[in-house]
VOMARDO-80331 format. One record per residue: residue number from 1; residue in one letter; chain; x negated, y negated, z negated of N, C-alpha, C in turn. Coordinates in steps of 0.2 Angstrom, whole numbers. Layout:
BEGIN
REC   nr  rest  kette  n.east  n.north   n.up  ca.east  ca.north  ca.up  c.east  c.north   c.up
REC  NUM     A      A       X        Y      Z        X         Y      Z       X        Y      Z
...
***
This chain:
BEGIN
REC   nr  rest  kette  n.east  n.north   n.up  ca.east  ca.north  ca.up  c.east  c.north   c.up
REC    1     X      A      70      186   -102       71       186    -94      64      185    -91
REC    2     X      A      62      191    -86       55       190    -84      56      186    -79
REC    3     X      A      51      182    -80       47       177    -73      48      179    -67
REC    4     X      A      49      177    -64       49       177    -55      42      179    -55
REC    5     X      A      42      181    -47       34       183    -46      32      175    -41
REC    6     X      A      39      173    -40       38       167    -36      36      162    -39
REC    7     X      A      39      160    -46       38       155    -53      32      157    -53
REC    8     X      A      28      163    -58       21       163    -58      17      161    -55
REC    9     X      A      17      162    -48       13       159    -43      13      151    -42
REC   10     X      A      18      147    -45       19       142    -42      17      138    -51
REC   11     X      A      18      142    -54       13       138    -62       8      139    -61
REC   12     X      A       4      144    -59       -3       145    -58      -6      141    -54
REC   13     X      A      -2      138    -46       -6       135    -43      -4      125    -48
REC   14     X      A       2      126    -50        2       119    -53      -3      119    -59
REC   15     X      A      -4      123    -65      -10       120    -68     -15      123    -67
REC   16     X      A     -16      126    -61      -25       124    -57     -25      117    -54
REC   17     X      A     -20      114    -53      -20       107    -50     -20      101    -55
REC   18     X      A     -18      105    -61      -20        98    -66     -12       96    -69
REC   19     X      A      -6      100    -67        1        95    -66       7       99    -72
REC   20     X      A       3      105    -74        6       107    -80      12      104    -84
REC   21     X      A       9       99    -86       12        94    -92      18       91    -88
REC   22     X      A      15       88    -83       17        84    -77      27       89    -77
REC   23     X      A      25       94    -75       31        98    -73      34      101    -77
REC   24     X      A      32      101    -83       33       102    -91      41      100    -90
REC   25     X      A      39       92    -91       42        86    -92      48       84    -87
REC   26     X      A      47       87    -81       50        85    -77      56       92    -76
REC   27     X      A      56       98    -80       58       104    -80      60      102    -84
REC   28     X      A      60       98    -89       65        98    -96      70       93    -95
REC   29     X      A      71       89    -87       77        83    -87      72       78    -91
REC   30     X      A      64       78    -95       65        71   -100      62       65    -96
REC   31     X      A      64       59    -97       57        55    -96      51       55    -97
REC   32     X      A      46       52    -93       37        54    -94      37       49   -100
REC   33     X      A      30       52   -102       28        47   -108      25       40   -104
REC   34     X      A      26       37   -103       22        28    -98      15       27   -106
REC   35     X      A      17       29   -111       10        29   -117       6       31   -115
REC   36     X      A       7       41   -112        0        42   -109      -1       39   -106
REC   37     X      A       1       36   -101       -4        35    -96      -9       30    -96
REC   38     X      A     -15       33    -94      -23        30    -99     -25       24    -96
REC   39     X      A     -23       22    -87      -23        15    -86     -28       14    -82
REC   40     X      A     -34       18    -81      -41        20    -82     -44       16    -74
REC   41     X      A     -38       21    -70      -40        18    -63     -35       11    -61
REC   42     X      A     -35        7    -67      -30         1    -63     -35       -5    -64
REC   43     X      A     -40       -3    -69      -44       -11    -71     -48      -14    -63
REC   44     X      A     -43      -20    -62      -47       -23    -56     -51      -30    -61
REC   45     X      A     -55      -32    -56      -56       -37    -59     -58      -46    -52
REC   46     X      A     -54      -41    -47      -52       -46    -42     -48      -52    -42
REC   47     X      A     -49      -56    -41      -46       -61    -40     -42      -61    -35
REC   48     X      A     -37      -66    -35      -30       -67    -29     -33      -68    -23
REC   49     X      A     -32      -66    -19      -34       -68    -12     -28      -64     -7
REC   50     X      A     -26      -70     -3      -21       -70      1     -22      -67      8
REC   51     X      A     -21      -61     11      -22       -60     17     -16      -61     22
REC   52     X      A     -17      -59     30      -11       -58     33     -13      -51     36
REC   53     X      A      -7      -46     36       -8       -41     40      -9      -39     48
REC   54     X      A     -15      -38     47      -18       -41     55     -12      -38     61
REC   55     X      A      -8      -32     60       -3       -27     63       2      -37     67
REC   56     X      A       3      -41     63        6       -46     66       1      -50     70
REC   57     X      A      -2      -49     71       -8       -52     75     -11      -49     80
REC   58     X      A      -8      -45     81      -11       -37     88     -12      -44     94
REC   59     X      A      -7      -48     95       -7       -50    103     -13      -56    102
REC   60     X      A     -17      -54     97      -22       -59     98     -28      -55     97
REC   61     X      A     -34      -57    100      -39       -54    102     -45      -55     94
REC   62     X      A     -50      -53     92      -52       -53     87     -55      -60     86
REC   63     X      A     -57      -62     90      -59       -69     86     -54      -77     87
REC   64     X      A     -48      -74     89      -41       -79     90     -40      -76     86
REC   65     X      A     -38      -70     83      -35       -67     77     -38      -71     69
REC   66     X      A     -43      -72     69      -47       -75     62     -48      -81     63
REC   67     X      A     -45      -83     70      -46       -92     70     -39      -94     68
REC   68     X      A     -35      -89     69      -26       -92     68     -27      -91     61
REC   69     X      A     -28      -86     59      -26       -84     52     -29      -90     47
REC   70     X      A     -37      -91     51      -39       -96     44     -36     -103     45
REC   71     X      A     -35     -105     52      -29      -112     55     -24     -112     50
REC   72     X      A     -21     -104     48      -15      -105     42     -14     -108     39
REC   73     X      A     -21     -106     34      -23      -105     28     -24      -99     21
REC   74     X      A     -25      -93     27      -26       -88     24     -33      -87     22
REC   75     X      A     -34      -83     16      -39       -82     13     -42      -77     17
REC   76     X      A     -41      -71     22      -43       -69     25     -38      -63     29
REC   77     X      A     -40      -56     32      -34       -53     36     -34      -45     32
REC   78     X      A     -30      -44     30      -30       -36     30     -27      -31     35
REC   79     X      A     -35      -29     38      -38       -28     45     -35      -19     47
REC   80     X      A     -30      -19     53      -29       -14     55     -34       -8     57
REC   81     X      A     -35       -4     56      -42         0     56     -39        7     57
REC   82     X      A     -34        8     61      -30        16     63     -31       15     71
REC   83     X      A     -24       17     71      -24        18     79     -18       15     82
REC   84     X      A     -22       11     88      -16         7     89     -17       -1     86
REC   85     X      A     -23        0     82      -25        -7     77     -30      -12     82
REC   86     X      A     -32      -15     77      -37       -20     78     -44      -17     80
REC   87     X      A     -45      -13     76      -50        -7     78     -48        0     78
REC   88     X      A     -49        5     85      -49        10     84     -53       15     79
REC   89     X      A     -50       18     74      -56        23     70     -62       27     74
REC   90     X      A     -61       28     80      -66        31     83     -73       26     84
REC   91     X      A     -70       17     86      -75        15     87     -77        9     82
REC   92     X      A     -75       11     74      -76         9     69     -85        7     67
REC   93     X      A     -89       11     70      -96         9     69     -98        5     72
REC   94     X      A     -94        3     79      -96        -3     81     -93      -11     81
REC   95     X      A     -86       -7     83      -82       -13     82     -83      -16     76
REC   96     X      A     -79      -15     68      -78       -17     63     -83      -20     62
REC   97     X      A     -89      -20     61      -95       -27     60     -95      -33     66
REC   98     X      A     -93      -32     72      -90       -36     77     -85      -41     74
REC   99     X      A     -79      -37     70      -73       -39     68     -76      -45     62
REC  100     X      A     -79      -42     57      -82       -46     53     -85      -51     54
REC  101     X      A     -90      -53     58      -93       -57     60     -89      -63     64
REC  102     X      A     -85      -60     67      -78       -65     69     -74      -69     65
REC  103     X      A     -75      -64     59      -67       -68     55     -73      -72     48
REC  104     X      A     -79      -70     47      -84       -73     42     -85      -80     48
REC  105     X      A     -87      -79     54      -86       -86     57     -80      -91     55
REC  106     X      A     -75      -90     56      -70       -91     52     -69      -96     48
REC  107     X      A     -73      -93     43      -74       -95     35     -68      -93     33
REC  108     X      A     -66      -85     35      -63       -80     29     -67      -75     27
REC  109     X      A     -61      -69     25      -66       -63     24     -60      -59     24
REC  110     X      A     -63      -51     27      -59       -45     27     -58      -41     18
REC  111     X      A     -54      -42     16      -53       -43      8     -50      -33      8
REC  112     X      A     -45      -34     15      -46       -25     15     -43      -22     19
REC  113     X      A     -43      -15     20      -41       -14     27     -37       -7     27
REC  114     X      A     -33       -8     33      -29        -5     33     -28        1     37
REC  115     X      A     -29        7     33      -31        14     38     -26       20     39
REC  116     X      A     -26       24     40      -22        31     42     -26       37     38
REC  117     X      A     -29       36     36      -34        42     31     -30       45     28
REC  118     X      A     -28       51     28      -25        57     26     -30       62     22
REC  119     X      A     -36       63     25      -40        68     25     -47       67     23
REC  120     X      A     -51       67     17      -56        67     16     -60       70     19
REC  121     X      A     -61       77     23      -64        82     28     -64       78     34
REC  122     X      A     -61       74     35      -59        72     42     -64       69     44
REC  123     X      A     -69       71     50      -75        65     52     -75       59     52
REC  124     X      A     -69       55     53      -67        49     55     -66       45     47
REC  125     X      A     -67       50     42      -64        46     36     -71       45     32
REC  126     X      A     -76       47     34      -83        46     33     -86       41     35
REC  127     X      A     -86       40     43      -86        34     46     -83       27     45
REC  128     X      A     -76       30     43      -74        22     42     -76       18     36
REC  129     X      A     -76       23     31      -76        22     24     -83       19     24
REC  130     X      A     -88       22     27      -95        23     25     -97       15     30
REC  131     X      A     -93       14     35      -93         9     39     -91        0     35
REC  132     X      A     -83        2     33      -82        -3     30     -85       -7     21
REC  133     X      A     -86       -1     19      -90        -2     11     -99       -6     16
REC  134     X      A    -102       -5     19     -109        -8     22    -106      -14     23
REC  135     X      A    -101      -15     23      -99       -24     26     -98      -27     20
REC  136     X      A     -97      -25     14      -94       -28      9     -86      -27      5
REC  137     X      A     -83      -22     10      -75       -20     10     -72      -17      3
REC  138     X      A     -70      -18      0      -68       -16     -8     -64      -10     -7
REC  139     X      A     -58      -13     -3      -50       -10     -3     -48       -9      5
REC  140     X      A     -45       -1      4      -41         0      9     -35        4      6
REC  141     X      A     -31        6     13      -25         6     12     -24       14     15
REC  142     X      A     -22       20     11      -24        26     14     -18       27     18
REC  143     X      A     -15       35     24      -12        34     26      -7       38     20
REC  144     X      A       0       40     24        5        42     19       6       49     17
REC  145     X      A      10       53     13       12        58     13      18       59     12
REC  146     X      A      22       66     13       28        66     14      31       75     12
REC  147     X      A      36       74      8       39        79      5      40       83     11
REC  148     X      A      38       90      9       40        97     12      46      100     11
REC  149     X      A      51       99     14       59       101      9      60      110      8
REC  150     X      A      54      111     13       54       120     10      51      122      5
REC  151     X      A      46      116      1       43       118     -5      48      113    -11
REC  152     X      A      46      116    -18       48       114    -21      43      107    -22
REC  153     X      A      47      102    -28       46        98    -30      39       96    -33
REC  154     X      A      38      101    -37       31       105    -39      26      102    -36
REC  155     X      A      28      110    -32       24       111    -27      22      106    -21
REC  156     X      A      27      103    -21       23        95    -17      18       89    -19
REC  157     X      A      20       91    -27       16        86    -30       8       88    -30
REC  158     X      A       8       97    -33        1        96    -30      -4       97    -24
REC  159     X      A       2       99    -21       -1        98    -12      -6       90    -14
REC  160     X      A      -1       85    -16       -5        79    -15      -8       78    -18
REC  161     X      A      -7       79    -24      -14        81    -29     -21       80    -27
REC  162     X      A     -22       85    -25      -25        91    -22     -27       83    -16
REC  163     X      A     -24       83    -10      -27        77     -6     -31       74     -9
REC  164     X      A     -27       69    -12      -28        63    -19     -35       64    -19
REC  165     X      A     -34       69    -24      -43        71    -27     -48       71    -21
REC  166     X      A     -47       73    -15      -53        74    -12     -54       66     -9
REC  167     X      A     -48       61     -8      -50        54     -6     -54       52    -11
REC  168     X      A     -54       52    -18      -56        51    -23     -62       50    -23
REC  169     X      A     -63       58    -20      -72        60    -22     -76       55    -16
REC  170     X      A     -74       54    -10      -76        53     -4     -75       44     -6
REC  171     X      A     -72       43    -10      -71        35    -11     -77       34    -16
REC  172     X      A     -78       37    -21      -82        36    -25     -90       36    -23
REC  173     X      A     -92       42    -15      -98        42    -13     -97       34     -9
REC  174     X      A     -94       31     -6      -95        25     -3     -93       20     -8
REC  175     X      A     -92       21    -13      -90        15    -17     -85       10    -12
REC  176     X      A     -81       12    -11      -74         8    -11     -68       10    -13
REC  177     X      A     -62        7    -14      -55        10    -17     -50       12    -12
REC  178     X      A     -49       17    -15      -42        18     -9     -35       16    -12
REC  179     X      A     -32       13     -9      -25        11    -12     -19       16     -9
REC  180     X      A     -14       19    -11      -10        24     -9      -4       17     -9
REC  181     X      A       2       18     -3        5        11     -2      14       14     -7
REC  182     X      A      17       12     -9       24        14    -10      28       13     -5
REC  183     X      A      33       18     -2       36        16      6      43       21      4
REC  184     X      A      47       17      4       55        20      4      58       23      9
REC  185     X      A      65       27      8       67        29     15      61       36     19
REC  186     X      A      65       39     23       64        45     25      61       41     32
REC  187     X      A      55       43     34       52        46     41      54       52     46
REC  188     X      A      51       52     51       53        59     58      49       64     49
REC  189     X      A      44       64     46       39        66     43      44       71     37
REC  190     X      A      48       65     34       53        69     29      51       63     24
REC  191     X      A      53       61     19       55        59     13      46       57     11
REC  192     X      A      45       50      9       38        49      7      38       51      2
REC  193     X      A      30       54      3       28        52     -5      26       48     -8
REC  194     X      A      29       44    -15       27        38    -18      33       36    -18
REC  195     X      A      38       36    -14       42        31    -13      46       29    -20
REC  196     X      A      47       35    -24       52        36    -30      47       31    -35
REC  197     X      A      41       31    -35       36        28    -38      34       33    -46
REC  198     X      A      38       35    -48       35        40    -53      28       45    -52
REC  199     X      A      30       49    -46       26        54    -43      18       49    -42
REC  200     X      A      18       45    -38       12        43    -38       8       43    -44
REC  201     X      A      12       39    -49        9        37    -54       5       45    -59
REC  202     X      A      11       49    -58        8        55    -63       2       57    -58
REC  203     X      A       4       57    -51       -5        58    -49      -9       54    -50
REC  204     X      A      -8       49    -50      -13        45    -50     -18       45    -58
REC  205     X      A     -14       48    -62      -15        49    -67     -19       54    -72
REC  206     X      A     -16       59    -66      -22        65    -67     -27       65    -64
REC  207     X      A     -27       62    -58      -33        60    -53     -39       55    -60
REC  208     X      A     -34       49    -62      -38        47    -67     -47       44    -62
REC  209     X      A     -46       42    -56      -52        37    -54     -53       30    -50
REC  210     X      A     -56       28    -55      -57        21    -53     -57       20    -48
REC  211     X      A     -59       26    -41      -60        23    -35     -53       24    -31
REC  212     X      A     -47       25    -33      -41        27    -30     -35       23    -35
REC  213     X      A     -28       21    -32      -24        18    -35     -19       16    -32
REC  214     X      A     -14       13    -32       -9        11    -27      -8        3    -24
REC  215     X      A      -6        3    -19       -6        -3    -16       3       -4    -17
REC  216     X      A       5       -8    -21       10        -9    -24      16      -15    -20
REC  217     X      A      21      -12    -17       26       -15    -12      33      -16    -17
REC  218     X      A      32      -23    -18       39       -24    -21      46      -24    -16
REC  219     X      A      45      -24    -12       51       -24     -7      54      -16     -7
REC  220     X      A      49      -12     -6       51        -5     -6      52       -2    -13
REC  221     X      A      48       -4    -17       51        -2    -23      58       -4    -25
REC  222     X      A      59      -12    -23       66       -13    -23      72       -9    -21
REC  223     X      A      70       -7    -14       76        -3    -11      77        2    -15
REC  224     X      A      71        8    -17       72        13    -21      77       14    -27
REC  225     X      A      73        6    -32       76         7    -37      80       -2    -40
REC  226     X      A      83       -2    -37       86        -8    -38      89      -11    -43
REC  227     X      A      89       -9    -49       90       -12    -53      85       -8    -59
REC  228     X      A      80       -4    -58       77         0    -61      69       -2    -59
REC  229     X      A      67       -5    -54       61        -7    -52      57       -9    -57
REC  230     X      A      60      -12    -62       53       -16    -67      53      -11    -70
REC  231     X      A      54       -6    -73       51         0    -76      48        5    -72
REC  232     X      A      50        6    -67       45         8    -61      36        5    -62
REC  233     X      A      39       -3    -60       32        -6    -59      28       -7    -68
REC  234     X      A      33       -5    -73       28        -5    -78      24        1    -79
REC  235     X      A      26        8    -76       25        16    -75      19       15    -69
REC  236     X      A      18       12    -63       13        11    -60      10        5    -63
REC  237     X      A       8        1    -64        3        -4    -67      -4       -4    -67
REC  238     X      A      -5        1    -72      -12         3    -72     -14        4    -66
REC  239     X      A     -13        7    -62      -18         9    -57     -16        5    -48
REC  240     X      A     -11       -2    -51      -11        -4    -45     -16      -10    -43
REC  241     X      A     -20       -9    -39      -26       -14    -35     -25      -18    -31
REC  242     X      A     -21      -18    -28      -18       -23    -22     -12      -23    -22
REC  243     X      A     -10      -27    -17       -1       -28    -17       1      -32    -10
REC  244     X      A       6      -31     -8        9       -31     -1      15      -33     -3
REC  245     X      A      18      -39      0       25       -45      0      30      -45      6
REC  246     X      A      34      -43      6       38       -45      8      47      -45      6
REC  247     X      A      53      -50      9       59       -50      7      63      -45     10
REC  248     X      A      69      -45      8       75       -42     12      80      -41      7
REC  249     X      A      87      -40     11       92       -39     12      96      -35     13
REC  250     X      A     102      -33      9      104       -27     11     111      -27     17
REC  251     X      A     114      -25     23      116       -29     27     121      -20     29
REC  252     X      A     127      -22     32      132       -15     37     133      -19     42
REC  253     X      A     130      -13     45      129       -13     53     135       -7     56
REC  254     X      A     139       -7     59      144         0     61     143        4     58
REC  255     X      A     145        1     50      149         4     45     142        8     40
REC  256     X      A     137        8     43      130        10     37     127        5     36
REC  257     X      A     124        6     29      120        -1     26     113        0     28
REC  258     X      A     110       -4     27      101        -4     30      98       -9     25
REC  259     X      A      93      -10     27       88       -16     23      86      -20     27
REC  260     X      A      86      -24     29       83       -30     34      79      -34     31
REC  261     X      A      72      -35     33       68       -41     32      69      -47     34
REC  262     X      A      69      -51     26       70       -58     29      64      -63     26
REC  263     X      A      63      -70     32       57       -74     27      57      -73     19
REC  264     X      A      52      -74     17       50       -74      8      54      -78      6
REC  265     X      A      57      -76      0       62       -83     -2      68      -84      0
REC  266     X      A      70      -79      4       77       -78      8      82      -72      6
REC  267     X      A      78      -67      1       81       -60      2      82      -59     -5
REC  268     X      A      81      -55     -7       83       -53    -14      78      -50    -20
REC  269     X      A      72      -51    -17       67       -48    -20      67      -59    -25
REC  270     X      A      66      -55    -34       66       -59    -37      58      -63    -40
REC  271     X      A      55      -68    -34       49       -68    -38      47      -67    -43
REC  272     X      A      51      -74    -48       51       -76    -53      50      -70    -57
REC  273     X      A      54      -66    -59       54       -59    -63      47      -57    -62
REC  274     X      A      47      -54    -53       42       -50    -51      35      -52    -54
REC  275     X      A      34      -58    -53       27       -61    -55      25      -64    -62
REC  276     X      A      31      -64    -67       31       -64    -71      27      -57    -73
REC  277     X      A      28      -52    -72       27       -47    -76      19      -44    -74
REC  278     X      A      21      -46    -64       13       -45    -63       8      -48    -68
REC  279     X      A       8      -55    -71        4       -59    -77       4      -56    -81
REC  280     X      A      10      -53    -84       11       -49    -89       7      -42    -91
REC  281     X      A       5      -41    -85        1       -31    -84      -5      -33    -81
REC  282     X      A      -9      -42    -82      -14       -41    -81     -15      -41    -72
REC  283     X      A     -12      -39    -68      -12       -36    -63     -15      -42    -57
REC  284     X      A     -19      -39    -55      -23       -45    -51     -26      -41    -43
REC  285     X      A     -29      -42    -40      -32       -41    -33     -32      -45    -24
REC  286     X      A     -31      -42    -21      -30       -43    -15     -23      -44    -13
REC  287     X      A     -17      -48     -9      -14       -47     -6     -11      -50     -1
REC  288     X      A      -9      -45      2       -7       -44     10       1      -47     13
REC  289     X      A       1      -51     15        8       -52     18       9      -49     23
REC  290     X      A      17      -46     25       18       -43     29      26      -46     33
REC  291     X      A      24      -47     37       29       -50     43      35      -45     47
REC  292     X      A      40      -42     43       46       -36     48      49      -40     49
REC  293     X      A      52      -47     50       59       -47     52      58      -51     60
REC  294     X      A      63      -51     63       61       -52     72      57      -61     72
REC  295     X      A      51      -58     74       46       -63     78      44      -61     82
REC  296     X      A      48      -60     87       47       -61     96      42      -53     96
REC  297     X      A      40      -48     92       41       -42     93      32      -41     86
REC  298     X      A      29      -48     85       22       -48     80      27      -42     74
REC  299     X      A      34      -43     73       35       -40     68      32      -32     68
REC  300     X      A      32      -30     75       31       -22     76      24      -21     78
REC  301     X      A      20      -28     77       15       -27     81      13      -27     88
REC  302     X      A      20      -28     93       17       -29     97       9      -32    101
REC  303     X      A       9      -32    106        1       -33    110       4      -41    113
REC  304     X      A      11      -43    113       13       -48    119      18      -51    113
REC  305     X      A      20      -57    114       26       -60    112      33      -63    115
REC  306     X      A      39      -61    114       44       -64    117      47      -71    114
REC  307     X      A      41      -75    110       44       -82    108      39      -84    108
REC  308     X      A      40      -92    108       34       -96    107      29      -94    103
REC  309     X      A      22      -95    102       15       -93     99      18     -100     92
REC  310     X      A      18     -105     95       19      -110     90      25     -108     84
REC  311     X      A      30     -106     87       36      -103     82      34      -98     77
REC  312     X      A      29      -93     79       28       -87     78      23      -88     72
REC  313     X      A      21      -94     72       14       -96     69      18     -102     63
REC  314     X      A      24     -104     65       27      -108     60      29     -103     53
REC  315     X      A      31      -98     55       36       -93     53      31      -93     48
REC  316     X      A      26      -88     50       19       -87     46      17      -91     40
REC  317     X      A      17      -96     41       16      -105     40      20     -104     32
REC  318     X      A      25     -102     37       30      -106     28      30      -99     24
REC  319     X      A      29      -93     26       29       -89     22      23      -89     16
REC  320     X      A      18      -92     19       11       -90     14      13      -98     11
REC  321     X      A      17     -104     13       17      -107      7      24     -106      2
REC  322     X      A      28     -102      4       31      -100     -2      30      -97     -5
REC  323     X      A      25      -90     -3       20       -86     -8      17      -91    -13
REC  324     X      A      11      -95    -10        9       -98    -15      10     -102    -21
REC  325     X      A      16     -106    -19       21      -109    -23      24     -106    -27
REC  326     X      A      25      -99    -27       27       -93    -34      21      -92    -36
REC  327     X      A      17      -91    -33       10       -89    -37       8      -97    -41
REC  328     X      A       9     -100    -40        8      -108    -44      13     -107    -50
REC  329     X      A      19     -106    -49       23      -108    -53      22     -103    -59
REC  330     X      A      20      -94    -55       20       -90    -62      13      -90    -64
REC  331     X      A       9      -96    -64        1       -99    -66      -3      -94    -66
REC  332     X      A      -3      -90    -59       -7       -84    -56     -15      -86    -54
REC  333     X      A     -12      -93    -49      -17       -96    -47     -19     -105    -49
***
């Protein structure tokens, strides 16, 4: 049988992308080898540090934002740095060492921040990147990607490929890392990329650079793969650098099911397992707490609150001490 003239084209641009194998494999029904993969870009050598996602903090100004956080008892904030954030990307050369200087008073630190970068060409991703690495900034958090449903599967992986590698190369001239976040469920955008958490991983593994890797969400990995996630998270491992917490619940509203976030230690995400194994793969870094379930609207990042400031800061309160209390018990910390 001859080739498609469509097939041709669509192997040529996949192994000029590096994903040959990759599609190989995936064209045969088999599972990926998890032995390949070399691991290369997961060696952190960071230590735990506890942040709050500054996104729950909007209705504070930047230096009540670093005085509540460190009032908590956070290690420091992983600082919104898109649009609509903490910092606007346009006025990241000046704000962001502003923002610093606020939360180092503090007696924290910005351990890493949280951007919308899509685009290594993009003027605004030179800026930021070459802005927040001069402060001391290790780890950021890049924006998302999202399945084409008029291309094939492929062909979507090396579309991101192809991205990937160029954050790489632009991570590597500032020496910072970019973390790609895992995010379930479909967007206006279409279906993420990462969410299945395979895909990530085979790019990340062609990509193969220290300065790019994932920023690892057991919440959404859960939804994904619910009874399959510890194999997922053994398939990413290697190349995860930071990590982002939060619980939830699966719950029927007028007859469809949802995911609802609830406090830590209320939902169905099993620490014990979970953080067992993180010790287990070595896995260490920055992370990020994140607040979705209703806190008078911080969940959404509101600019204002519709509950008490004391309530909203209580909620907070117990979440980073039951984090901690798992991180005790699986001798993380």
């Amino acid at each position: 049988m001859k080739t498609s003239r469509r097939k041709f084209i669509v192997r040529s641009v996949l192994a000029t992308a590096g994903l040959s194998a990759v599609t190989e494999t995936l064209s045969k029904g088999m599972e990926p080898n998890t032995g390949s993969i070399s691991g290369s870009a997961g060696k952190i050598s960071d230590p735990f540090t506890i942040s709050i996602f500054s996104k729950h903090l909007h209705w504070l100004d930047w230096e009540e934002m670093a005085k509540t956080a460190a009032g908590m008892g956070f290690d420091g904030v992983d600082l919104t740095v898109r649009p609509g954030g903490h910092v606007l990307p346009e006025n990241v050369e000046t704000d962001l060492p502003k923002v610093m200087e606020a939360v180092k008073k503090a007696g924290i630190n910005i351990h890493m921040i949280t951007t919308s970068i899509t685009n290594a060409g993009d003027p605004l991703t030179g800026k930021i990147l070459r802005t927040a690495s001069s402060l001391g900034i290790r780890h950021y958090r890049t924006g998302y990607g999202y399945y084409d449903d008029s291309l094939s599967i492929r062909e979507n992986i090396a579309i991101m490929k192809e991205r990937l590698s160029g954050l790489a190369e632009i991570n590597e001239k500032y020496s910072i890392i970019g973390e790609y976040q895992n995010h379930s469920g479909v967007s206006g955008a279409g279906h993420y990329f990462g969410g299945p958490l395979w895909d990530l991983g085979w790019v990340l593994d062609e990509i193969n650079s220290e300065w790019l890797g994932a920023q690892y969400d057991i919440y959404h990995a859960m939804i994904e793969g619910g009874y399959s996630w510890p194999v997922d998270l053994k398939f990413i491992a290697p190349f995860i650098k930071s990590l982002d917490v939060k619980d939830f619940v699966w719950s029927k509203n007028q007859g469809k099911w949802s995911s609802d976030t609830v406090p830590l230690g209320e939902g169905m995400v099993d620490f014990g397992k979970y953080l067992a194994l993180i010790k287990q793969y070595n896995i260490s870094g920055p992370v990020s707490i994140h607040y979705e379930y209703p806190l008078g609207g911080a969940e959404h990042g509101d600019r204002t609150l519709t509950m008490k400031r004391d309530d909203v800061i209580s909620a907070m309160r117990k979440d980073l001490a039951t984090l901690k209390h798992h991180l005790k018990e699986a001798k993380l910390v």
